[in-house]
C-alpha positions in Angstrom: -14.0 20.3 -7.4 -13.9 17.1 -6.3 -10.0 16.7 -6.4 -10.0 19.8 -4.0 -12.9 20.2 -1.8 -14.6 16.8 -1.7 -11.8 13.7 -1.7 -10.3 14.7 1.6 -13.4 14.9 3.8 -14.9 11.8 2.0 -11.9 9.8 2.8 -12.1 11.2 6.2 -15.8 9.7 6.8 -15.1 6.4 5.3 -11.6 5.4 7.2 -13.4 6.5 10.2 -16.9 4.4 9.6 -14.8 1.6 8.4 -12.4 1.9 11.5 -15.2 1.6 14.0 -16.9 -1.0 12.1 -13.6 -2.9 12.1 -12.6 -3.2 15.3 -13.7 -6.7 16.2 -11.7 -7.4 13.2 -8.8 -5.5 13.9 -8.5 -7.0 17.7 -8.8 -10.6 16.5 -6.0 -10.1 13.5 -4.1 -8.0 16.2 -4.0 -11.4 18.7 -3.6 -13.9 15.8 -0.3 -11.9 15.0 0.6 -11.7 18.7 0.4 -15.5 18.9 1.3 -16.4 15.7 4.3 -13.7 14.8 5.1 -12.2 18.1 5.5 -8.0 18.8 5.3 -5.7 17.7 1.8 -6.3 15.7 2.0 -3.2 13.9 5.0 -2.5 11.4 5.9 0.7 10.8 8.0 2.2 8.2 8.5 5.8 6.8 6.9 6.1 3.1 6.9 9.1 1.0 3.1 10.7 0.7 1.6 13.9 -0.9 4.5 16.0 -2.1 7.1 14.0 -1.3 6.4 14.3 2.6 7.5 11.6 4.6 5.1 9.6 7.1 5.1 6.4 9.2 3.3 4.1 7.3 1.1 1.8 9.6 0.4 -2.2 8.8 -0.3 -5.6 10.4 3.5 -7.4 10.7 3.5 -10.5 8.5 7.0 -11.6 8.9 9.5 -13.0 11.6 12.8 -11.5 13.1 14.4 -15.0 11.8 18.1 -14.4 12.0 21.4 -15.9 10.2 24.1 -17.5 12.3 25.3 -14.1 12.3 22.4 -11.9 13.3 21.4 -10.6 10.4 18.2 -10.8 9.4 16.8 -13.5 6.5 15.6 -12.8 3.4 11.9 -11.4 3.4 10.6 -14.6 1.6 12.2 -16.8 4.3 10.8 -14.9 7.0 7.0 -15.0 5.9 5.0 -17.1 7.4 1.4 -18.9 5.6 0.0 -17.0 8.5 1.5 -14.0 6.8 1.1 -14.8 3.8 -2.8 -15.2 4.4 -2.7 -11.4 5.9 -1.6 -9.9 2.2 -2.9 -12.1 -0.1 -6.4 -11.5 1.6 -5.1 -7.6 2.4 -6.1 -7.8 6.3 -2.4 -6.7 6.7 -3.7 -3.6 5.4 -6.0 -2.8 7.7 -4.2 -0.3 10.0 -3.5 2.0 7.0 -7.0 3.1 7.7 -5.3 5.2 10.8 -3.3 7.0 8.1 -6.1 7.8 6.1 -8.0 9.1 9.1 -4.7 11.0 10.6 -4.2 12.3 6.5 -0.9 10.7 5.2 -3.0 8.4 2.8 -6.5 8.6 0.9 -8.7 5.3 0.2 -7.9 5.6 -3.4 -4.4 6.4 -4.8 -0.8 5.0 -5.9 0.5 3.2 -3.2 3.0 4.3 -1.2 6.2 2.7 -2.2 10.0 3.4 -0.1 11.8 6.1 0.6 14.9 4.9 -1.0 13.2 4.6 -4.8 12.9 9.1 -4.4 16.1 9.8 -6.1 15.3 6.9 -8.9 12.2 8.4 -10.3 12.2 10.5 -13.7 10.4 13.6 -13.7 6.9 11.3 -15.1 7.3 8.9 -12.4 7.9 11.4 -9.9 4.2 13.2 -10.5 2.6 10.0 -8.6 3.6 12.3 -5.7 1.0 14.9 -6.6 -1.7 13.2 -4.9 -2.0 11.2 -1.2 -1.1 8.1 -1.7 -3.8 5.2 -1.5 -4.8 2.0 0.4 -5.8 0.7 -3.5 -5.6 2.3 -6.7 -5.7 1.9 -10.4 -2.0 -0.6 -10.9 -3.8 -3.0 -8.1 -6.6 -3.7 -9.7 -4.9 -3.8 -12.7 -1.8 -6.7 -12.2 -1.1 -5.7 -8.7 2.6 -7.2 -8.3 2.2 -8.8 -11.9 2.6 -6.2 -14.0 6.2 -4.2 -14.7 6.9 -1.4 -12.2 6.8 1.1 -15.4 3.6 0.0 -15.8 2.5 0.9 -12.3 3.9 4.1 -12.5 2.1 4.6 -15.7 -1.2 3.7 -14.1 -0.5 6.6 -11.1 -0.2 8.7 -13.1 -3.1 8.0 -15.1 -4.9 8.3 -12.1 -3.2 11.5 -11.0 -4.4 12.8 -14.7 -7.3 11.7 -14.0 -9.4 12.1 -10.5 -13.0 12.0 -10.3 -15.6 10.8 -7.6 -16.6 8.1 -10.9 -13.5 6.8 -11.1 -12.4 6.1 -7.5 -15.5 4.6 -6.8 -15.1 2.5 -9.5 -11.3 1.5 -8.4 -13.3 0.9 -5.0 -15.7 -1.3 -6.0 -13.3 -3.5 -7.8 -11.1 -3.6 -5.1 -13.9 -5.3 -3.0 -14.6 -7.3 -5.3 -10.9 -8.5 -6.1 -10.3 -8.8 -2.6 -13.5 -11.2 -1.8 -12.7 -13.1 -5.0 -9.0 -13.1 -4.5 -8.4 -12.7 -7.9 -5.0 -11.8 -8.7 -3.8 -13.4 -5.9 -1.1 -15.7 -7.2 2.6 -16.4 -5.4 4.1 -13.6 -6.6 1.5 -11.5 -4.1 3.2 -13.6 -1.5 6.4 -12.2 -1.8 7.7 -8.2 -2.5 8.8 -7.4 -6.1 12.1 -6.7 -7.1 13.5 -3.5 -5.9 12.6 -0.6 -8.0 16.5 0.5 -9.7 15.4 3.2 -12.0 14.3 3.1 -15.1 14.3 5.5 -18.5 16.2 8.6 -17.0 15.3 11.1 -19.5 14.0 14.3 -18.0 15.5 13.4 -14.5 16.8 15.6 -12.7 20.4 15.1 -10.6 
């Protein structure tokens, strides 16, 4: 019941309230970033949601367009900033994910949504993460966030997909408030992405 008739419009309400509430918040990150990063403040990037659907995935920017001698650009880690890094480690950067939520690409509670690329690397478990919306938090971030193994994240989506209930996301909820305030967890490895997902067990997958 509540999988089906209750998450949607609850996540709905709460992205909205907290999107309105926000907005002080959201204009003062928005100008820090301007200043601090230059445009464009939001980054965008095309993530896989509910079913596999692609969407554009909305978020404050936290790196530069620092460039080799050769215009390419630098590694991630050399192109965020302690500005930056503040944003995720504190998870303002998320902030403009509450537009997906509202729009419907994402819920408040869920697996993240990872790239596009890591699709065809997923075994047929792995691939069930995709069953649900995607989430701004859920059960692998308050449980290691970037600490713990990728197969260990995807074992906790789908633990979560197995599992839905109104009890359990508000618990995920409430601990991701409480993590966040605390910034527990928070450790350099937050600071910088985790090594690209390259596949894992690839029994069951299908070519």
């Amino acid at each position: 019941m509540y999988r089906r008739y209750i998450k949607r419009p609850f996540d709905f309400f709460l992205a909205l309230v907290a999107l309105i509430m926000f907005i002080p918040l959201l204009l003062i990150v928005s100008l820090l970033v301007r200043i601090k990063l230059g445009s464009p403040v939001i980054f965008k990037q095309k993530r896989p949601g509910l079913n596999e659907k692609i969407f554009t995935l909305y978020k404050f920017r936290t790196m530069t367009d620092e460039r080799d001698e050769n215009g390419n650009l630098l590694s991630e880690d050399l192109r965020i900033t302690k500005f930056g890094s503040f944003l995720r480690s504190t998870s303002l950067d998320e902030l403009p994910e509450l537009i997906n939520i509202v729009k419907g690409d994402m819920s408040i509670i869920g697996p993240r949504p990872l790239l596009v690329r890591y699709l065809p690397l997923y075994n047929d478990q792995q691939k069930r993460r995709h069953e649900v919306r995607p989430g701004l938090s859920g059960l692998a971030q308050i449980n290691g966030r970037n600490s713990i193994s990728w197969e260990e994240k995807f074992e906790l989506d789908v633990r979560y997909v197995d599992n839905i209930s109104f009890i359990n996301d508000l618990k995920i909820l409430l601990l991701t408030i409480r993590k966040v305030i605390l910034r527990e967890g928070i450790n350099q490895l937050d600071d910088v992405p985790m090594e690209d997902f390259k596949g894992t067990n690839l029994e069951g997958r299908k070519d």
